[in-house]
N, C-alpha and C positions, 0 to 999 in steps of 0.2 A: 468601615469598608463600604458604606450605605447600599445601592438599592442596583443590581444591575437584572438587564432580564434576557435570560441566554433563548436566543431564537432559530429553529433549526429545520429544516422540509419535515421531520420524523422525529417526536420525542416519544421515548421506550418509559413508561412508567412502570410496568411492571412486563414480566414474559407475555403477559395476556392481554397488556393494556395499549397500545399503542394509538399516538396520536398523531394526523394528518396537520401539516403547516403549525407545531405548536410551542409553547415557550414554558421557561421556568423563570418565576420573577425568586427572585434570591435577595432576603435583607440582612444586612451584616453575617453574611456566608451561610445562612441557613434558608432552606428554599420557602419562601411563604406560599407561594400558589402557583400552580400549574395548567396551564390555558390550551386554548385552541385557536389558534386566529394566527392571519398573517402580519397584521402588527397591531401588538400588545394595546393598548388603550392608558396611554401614561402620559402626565401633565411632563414639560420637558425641562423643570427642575427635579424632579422626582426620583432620577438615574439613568443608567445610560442602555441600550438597546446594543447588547452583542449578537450579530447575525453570523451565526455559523456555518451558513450556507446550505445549501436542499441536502443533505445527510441525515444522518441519525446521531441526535443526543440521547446518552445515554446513565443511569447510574454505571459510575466508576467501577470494574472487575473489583472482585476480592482472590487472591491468590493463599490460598490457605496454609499450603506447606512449601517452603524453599528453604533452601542451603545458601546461602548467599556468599559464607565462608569458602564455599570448595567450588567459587566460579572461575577460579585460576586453573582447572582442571578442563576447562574445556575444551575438546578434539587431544586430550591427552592417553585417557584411557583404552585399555582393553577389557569392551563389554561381550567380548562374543566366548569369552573363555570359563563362561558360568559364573554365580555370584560370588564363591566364594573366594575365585580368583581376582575377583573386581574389587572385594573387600581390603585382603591385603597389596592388589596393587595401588588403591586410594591411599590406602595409609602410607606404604614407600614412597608417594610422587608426591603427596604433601607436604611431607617432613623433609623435602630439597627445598619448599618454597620457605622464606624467611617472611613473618608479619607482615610487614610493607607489601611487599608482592601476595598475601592474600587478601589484604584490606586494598589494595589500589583495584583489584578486581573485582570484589566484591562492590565497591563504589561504581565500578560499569554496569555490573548486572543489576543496581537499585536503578540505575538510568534508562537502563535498558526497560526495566518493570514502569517506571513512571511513563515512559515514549509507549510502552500495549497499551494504553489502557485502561492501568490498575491503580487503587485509590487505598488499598490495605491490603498487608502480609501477613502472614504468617510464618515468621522467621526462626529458625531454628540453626543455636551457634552453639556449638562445642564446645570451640575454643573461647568465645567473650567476646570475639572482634569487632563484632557489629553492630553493636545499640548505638554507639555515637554516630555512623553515620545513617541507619536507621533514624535515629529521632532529629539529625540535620535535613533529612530528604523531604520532610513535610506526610511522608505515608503514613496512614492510622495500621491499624494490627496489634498483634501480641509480639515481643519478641521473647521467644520461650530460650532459658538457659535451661541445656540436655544434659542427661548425665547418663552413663555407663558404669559397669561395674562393679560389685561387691563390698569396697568399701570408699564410700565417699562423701567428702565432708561437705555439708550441702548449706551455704550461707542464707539467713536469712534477711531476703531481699525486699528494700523499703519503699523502694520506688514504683508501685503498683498505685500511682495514683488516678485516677480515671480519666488520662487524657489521651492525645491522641497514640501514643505507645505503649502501655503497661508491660509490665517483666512478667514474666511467669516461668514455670519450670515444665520440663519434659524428659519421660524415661527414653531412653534410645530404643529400645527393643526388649523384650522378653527372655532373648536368647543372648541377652548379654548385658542386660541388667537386673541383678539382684532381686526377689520378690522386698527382702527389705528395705532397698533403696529404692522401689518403685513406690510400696507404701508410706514410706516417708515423705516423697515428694509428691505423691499424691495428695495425704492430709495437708501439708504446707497449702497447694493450689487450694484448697477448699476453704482454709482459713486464708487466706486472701481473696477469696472471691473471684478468680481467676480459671482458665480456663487449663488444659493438662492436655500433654501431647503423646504420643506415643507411635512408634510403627510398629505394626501387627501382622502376622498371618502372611506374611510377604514373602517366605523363599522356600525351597524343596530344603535345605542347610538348618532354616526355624522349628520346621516340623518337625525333622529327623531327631533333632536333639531334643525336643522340648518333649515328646513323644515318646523317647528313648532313654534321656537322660545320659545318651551313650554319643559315640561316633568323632566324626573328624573336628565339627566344630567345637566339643569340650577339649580336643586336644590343641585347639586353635586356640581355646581362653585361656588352657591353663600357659600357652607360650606366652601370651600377654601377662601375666601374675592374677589373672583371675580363677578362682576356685568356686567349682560350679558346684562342690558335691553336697552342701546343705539348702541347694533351692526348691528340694521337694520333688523332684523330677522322679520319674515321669508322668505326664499329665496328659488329659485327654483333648485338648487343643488349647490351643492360644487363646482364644474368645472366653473358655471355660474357664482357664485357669486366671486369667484379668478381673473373672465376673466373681472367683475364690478370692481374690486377694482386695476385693471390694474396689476395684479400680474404676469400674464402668461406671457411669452417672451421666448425665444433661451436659455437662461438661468437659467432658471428655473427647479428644478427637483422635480419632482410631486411621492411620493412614495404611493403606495398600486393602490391605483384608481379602488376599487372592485367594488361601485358602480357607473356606468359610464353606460347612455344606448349610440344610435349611435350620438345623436346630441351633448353629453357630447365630446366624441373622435372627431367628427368635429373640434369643439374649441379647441380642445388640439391640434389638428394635424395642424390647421391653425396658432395656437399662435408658432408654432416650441419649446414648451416644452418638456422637456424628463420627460418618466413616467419609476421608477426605481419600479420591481417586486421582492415581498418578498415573491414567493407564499408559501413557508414553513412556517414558519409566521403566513401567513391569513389564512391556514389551520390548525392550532394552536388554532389559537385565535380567528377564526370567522367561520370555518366549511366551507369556498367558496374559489372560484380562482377567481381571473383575468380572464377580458374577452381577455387574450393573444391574438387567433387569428383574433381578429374584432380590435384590438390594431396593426396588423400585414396587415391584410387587409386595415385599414384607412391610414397605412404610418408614425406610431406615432414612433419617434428614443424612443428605449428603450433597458434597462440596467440590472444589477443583483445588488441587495444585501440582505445580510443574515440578515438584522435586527439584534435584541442583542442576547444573551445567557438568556435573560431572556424567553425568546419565541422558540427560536430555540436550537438542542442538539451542535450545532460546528457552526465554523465562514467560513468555507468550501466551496467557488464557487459552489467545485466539485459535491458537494452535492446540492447544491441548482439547479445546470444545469442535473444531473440526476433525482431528481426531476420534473423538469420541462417536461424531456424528455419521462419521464414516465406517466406524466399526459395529455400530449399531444402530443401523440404519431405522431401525423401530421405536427409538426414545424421541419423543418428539424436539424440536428444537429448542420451543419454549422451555420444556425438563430442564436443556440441557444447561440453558441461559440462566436458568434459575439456578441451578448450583455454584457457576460463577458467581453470582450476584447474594441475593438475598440469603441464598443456603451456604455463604463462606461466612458473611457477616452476623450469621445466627450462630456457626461454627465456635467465632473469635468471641463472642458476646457484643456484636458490636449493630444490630439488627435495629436498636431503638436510632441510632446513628445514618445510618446508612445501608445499603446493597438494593436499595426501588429508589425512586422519585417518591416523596409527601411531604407535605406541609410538618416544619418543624424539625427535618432530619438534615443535613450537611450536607453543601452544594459540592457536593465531591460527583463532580461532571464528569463526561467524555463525549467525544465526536470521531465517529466513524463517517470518511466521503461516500457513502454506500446512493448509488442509486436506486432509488424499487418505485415502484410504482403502484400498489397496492398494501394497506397494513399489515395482513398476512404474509410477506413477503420480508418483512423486516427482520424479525427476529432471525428468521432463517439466515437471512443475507450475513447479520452481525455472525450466528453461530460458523460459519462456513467461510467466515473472513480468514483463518489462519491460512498459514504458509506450508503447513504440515501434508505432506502424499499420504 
């Protein structure tokens, strides 16, 4: 690939770092050095000088949790009729789409993810659909196969080799996957050295039951053929009962975690879990946020993802970080740029790789046309790029 050197008005090295007129010289796609000058200092066999123009270069987004399978759902659903109407009406409108029409979709919204921005996913398929075109798109990430359920037969998968995609596994939820199918696929991730997915603490329908052991949604599981009544239940939260079933670890990434009071974030911040925020999402589909700043205050590493197109209008960091910025207006920008970035790619395990600019990690670029005129100005500018009211 030899020696190219990306040259931009604003290069973003880290949330904190930002550099005036400066370049990234890249050799055989990993970044060797990183400067400040308006042109580089290179003999004129040496490589080529791409000038990006007075914007901001940046490290590539990490999108932590997406659905990429159920992007055929999008402007299908009805989100305003509570979750657990939104649940079974996903499942009715999918099961009209045949393969072809979920993988033709899903092949939009990875295009759509590479045109934001984004350099790695976090992908999360049900059904299988999506590693082949996940590892043809060029994106780095995990792509996690989920499971649901009580009884199910969980392959052990060979292809976790350390390149730009690894396979791993992920429980769907708490409140509809089995403690012993959580724990199985938990040990699997851990002898793989991989990373384990999970969504948690996400709905008034999770609590109720997990809580109860009782209510509409075990009558919900047992219409599916699941049988809730040997999971132990009831339990004194979602957080507790993940931290009982040895779930929690460095490794692990906890998405939604809306309900969480302070002794819930203890445990997650002492387990070194990462909790990935979809607040667009859970204001969709549950009317609340994240308790971000007590998540910020307790020291919990956290990350961004857009969830699928079934919930949300675009697969769009940018949006999801204007968002955020506008709902809490108190996180500073840079926080916020950091959980896109460096705090998705410590998420996936993918940190030594990529989510900053340095020496030795993957020229996995971007370029935003942002004008500012001041460094301080920057980061702000990129957080407040989305399209999100």
């Amino acid at each position: 690939m030899g020696t190219v050197i990306h040259r931009a008005g604003w290069v973003v090295v880290d949330p904190w770092t930002v550099y005036p007129n400066g370049y990234v010289r890249v050799e055989d796609g990993v970044i060797h050095t990183i400067g400040q000058r308006t042109t580089p200092a290179i003999s004129t066999d040496s490589g080529q000088v791409r000038d990006h123009g007075d914007g901001v270069l940046f490290a590539a987004l990490v999108n932590t949790h997406t659905h990429l399978e159920l992007s055929a759902l999008r402007g299908r659903m009805t989100t305003h009729k509570g979750f657990g109407f939104w649940v079974k009406d996903l499942i009715e409108k999918r099961a009209l789409l045949d393969n072809a029409t979920l993988l033709k979709a899903a092949e939009s919204g990875i295009r759509e993810i590479l045109a934001s921005g984004c350099g790695a996913v976090g992908e999360i398929a049900s059904l299988g659909l999506t590693l082949g075109p996940m590892q043809k798109s060029g994106l780095a990430g995990v792509w996690f196969r989920e499971y649901l359920g009580d009884r199910v037969s969980i392959p052990e998968y060979r292809e976790t080799h350390p390149g730009d995609l690894p396979v791993s596994l992920a429980g769907h939820a708490p409140h509809t996957t089995s403690p012993t199918v959580l724990t199985e696929i938990k040990c699997r991730t851990r002898r793989q050295n991989t990373p384990f997915s999970i969504h948690l603490a996400e709905s008034d329908e999770e609590m109720s039951f997990l809580t109860t052991g009782q209510g509409s949604w075990k009558d919900f599981l047992q219409s599916r053929g699941i049988d809730s009544t040997s999971w132990g239940l009831p339990v004194e939260s979602p957080v507790k009962y993940m931290q009982s079933l040895g779930i929690l670890d460095d490794r692990t990434i906890l998405v939604h975690v809306l309900h969480a009071d302070q002794a819930d974030l203890n445990v997650i911040h002492e387990s070194g879990a990462h909790v990935c925020l979809c607040p667009r999402s859970n204001t969709t589909l549950h009317g609340r946020l994240p308790d971000i700043d007590g998540m910020i205050r307790t020291g919990i590493p956290l990350c961004l993802g857009t969830d699928s197109l079934a919930s949300v209008n675009s697969l769009s960091l940018f949006d999801e970080m204007t968002f955020i910025s506008k709902s809490f207006s108190n996180i500073a920008p840079e926080r916020i740029f950091q959980m896109a970035t460096s705090g998705g790619a410590a998420a996936l395990g993918l940190d030594s790789r990529m989510g900053s600019l340095a020496p030795g990690k993957e020229a996995r670029l971007a370029y935003c046309d942002i004008q500012a005129y001041r460094p301080s100005q920057i980061v702000e500018a990129l957080v407040h790029f989305g399209q999100t009211a």
